[in-house]
N, C-alpha and C positions, 0 to 999 in steps of 0.2 A: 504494500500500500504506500502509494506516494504520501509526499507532507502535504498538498493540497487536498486530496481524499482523507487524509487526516484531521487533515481542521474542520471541515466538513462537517465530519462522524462528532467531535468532538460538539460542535455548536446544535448539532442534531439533540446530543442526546441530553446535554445542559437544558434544550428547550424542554423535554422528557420529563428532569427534573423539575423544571419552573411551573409546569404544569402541572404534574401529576403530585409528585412527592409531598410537595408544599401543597397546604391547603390554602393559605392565606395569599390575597392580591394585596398586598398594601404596598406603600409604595407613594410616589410623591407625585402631583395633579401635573396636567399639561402645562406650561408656563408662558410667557412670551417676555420677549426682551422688553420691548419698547411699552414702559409702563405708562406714559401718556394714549396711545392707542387701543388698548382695551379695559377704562374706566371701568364698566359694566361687571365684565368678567374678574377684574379683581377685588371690587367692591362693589355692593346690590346699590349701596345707599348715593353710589354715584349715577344713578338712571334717574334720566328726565333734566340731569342740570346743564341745560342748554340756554343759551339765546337765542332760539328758532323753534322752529315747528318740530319738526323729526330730525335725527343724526341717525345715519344707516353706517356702520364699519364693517369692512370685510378683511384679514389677516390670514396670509398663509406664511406658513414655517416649517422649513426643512432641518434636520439636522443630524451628523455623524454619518452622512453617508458614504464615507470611504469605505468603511471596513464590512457594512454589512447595508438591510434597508434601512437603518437608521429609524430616524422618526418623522413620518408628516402629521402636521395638523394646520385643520382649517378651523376657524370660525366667523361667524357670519351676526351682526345683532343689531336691531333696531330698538333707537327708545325715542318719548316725546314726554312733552310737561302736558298736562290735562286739562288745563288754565281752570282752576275746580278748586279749589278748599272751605275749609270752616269758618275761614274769615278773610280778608283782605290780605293779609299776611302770609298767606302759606299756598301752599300749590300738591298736585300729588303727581310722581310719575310712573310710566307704565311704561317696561320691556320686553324683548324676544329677543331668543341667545339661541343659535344653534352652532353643535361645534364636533367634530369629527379627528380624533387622533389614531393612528397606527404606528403601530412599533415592531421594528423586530421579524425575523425570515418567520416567525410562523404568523406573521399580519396579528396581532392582538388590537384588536380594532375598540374602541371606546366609542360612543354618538351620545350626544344628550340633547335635549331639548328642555328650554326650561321658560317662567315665566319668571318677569320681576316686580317690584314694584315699590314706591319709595315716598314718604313724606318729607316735602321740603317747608322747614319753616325758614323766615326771614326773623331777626331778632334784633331789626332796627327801621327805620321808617323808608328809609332809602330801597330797602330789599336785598344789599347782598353783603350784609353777613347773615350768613345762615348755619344751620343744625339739618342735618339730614340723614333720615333714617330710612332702611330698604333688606326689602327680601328677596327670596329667589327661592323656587322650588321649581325642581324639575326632575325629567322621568333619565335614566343613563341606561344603557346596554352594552353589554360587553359581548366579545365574542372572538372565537380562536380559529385562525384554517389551518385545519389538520392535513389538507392535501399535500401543505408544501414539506409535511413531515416525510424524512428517509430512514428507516432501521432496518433493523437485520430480522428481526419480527414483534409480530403485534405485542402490546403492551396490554396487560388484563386493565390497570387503573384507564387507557383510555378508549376502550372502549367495553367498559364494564356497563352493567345496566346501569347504576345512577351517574356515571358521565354526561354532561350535558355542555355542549361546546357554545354554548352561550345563556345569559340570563341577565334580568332586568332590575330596574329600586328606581327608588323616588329618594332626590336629595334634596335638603335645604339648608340652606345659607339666610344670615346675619350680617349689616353692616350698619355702620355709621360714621356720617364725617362733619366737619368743623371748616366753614370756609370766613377768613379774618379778611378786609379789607384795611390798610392801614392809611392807603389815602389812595389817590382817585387812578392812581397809577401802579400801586403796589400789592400784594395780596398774599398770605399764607394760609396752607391750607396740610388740614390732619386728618386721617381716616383709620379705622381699623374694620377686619371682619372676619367672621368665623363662618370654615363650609366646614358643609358632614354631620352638621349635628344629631343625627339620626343614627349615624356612625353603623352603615348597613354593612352585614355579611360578604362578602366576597368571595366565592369560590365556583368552580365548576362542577362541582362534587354533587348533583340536585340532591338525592337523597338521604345522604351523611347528615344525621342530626348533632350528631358529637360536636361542639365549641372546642376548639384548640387558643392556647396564648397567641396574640395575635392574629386572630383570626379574621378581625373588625376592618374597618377603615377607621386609619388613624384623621383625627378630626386635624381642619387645618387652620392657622391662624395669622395673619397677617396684617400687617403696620403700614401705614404709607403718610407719605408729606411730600410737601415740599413752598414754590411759592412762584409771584413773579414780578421782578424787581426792575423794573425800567432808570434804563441806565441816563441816555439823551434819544432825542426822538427818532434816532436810527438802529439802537442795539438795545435789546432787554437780556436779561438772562432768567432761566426758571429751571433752578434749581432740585432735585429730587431723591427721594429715596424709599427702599420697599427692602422690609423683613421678613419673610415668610418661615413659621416652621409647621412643619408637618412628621410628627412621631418623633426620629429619631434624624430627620434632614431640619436642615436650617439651612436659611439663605439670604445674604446681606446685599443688596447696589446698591449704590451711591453714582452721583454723577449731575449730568444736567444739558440742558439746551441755549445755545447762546441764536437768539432771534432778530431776523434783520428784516429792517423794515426799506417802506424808499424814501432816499435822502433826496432832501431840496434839490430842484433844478437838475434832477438824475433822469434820465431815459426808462425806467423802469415803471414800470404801472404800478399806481398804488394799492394796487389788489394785490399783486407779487408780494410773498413773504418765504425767507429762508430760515431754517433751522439749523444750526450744526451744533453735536456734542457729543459726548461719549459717557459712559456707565463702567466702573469696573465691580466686578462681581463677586462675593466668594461665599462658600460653603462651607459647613461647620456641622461634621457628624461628630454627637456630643458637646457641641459647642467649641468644638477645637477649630479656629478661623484658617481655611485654607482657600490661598487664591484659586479662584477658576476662569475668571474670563477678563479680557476689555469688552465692550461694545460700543465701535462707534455707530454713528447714527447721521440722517440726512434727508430733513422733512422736507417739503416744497407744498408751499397753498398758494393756491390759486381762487380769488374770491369763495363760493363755498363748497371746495375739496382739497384736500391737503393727503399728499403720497408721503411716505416713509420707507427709507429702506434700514435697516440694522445689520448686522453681522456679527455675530459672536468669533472670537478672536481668543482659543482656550490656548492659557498662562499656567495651566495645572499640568501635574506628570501625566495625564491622557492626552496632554495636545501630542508626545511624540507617535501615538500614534496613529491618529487625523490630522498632521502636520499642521497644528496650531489652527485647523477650521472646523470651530463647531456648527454655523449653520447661519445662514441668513432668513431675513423674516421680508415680508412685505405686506405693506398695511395703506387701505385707504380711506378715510373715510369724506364722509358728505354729510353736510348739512343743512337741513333746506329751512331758506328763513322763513321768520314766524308772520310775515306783513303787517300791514296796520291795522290790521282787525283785532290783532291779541293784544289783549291785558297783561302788563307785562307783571306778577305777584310778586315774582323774586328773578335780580338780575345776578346773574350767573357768572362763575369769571371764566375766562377764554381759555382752559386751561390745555 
C-alpha cells in the first residue's frame, strides 16, 4: 500500500470513529470572520436596528481546503424595524436567518432555519441611545453521507438498526445590547448573547437512550463591542471586538475598520465609501491564549450595498500545513431605505 492509499485509509477510518465510536456532536458553531456583516447571527438582539426598511445579507465562507473538503458555509438573512411599539419610544424587530455549513470528506452537513425577533427601546428623546433585546429560535438538521465512506467492510454501529444518518431540534438563543451615542459623531456600543439554551442531544445513534458525559451541546456564549469614532470629515475609524466561548473552545479578535469617506473637491461620488482593516485572532483551549489568525479585511459601499471580502491568514502551528491560508469569506449586504412615510422611533447607528 502506497503512502497516498495510506492517508486515505487512515482519514477513512478517523471519520468511523467520529461517527460511530463517539456518541457526542459537540463541538464549536459555524463562525465568520467579518463581525460587522452578520449582526443577526451573532446576536438576536441586533435584528431590526436599521435606518431603513429591510437589510437582506448574504455570506459565503470557505475554509482549509488544501488538505481535504474543508468547510463551506452559506448564510442568507433578512430583518426590518416594525415601526410598532408601546409607546413613542420603542420599536420591535422581526428576522429570517437561513444558513447551511458542511464539513469534512464524509459532507457532515448542518441547515437551520430560524426566526428572530427583538425589542428596541430608545432611553433618550433623541432615539439613539438604546437597550435592545432579541431572540431567535429555530429548527437545525444534521446529516452525514455515508456514500463517500471507503472500508474494508461494513461496520455493525453504522448500519445497525438505530443508526440514523440524520436528525433534527429546535434551538434558541438570547441577546442583548447597549448602543451609547457620545455626540453627534461618535458612538459605542456593547452586546452579549447566549445560543443553545435548550442544550439539545446530539447524536446519530436514534434509538440509544443511555446519556453519556458530554453528550449535550455545549451552550454558547459570546461578548461583542466596539464603536465609531470620526476622526475629520474624510476618515472615521470603528473599532471592535468578539469573545466567544463554547464548552471547552474560547475565542478572542480584536481589530477594526478605518472608513473613508469623499474629501472636498475629490472626483469620487459621495455615495462611495471604503473600508480597510484587519482582526487578529486567537484561541484559548482552557483558557491558554494561543495565536490563530490575522484577518484582513476590505469593504466597499456603494449608496445602499456594501461588498466585503476577508481572508483568514493562520499565524498558528496548523498554518504549516494550509501554508498560512485559512479561508476567505464574502459578504454582501443591502439595505433598502425606509422613505418618508416611516416614523423614524429609534435612530440607529450605521454600524
Amino acid at each position: 500500500m502506497n503512502d497516498m492509499n495510506t492517508i486515505h485509509v487512515i482519514k477513512y477510518l478517523a471519520g468511523i470513529l467520529y461517527c460511530c465510536l463517539s456518541v457526542g456532536l459537540n463541538g464549536q458553531d459555524i463562525h465568520f470572520s467579518s463581525i460587522h456583516a452578520s449582526p443577526t447571527f451573532l446576536n438576536p438582539a441586533m435584528t431590526g436596528l436599521i435606518n431603513g426598511q429591510i437589510r437582506t445579507i448574504a455570506i459565503a465562507r470557505s475554509q482549509w481546503q488544501i488538505q481535504d473538503e474543508g468547510y463551506q458555509t452559506l448564510l442568507a438573512s433578512a430583518d426590518t424595524r416594525l415601526n410598532t411599539g408601546f409607546t413613542g419610544r420603542d420599536d420591535f424587530g422581526l428576522g429570517v436567518q437561513f444558513s447551511v455549513d458542511q464539513a469534512g470528506d464524509l459532507k457532515l452537513r448542518t441547515m437551520e432555519s430560524s426566526l428572530s425577533f427583538s425589542y428596541l427601546r430608545s432611553l433618550n428623546r433623541r432615539g439613539d441611545h438604546i437597550l435592545a433585546v432579541g431572540a431567535r429560535y429555530g429548527y437545525v438538521q444534521q446529516r452525514i453521507d455515508l456514500s463517500e465512506l471507503r472500508v474494508f467492510q461494513q461496520d455493525p454501529l453504522l448500519h445497525g438498526a438505530d443508526f440514523a444518518p440524520n436528525f433534527g431540534y429546535f434551538d434558541l438563543s438570547l441577546g442583548v445590547g447597549w448602543f451609547k451615542p457620545l455626540n453627534r459623531w461618535n458612538t459605542i456600543y456593547l452586546g452579549g448573547s447566549i445560543a443553545h439554551l435548550n442544550r439539545q442531544q446530539l447524536r446519530f445513534r436514534a434509538e440509544d437512550q443511555v446519556f453519556y458525559p458530554g453528550d449535550h451541546q455545549y451552550r454558547k456564549y459570546v461578548v461583542h463591542g466596539g464603536g465609531i469614532f470620526r476622526i475629520n470629515p474624510v476618515f472615521s475609524v470603528l473599532p471592535s471586538f468578539l469573545w466567544a466561548s463554547q464548552g471547552p473552545h474560547n475565542e478572542f479578535s480584536i481589530g477594526g475598520f478605518t472608513k473613508i469617506t469623499k474629501e472636498a473637491h475629490s472626483r469620487f461620488s459621495y455615495d462611495l465609501v471604503m473600508y480597510v482593516g484587519f482582526w487578529v485572532k486567537s484561541v484559548a483551549p482552557a483558557f491558554a491564549f494561543q495565536r490563530d489568525a490575522l484577518i484582513p479585511s476590505f469593504r466597499i459601499g456603494y449608496r445602499n450595498i456594501q461588498a466585503a471580502l476577508s481572508l483568514d491568514l493562520t499565524i498558528s502551528k496548523f498554518g504549516r500545513a494550509t501554508y498560512g491560508v485559512g479561508g476567505p469569506e464574502l459578504s454582501i449586504i443591502y439595505l433598502m431605505p425606509a422613505g418618508t412615510r416611516r416614523n423614524t422611533r429609534v435612530q440607529c447607528p450605521a454600524l
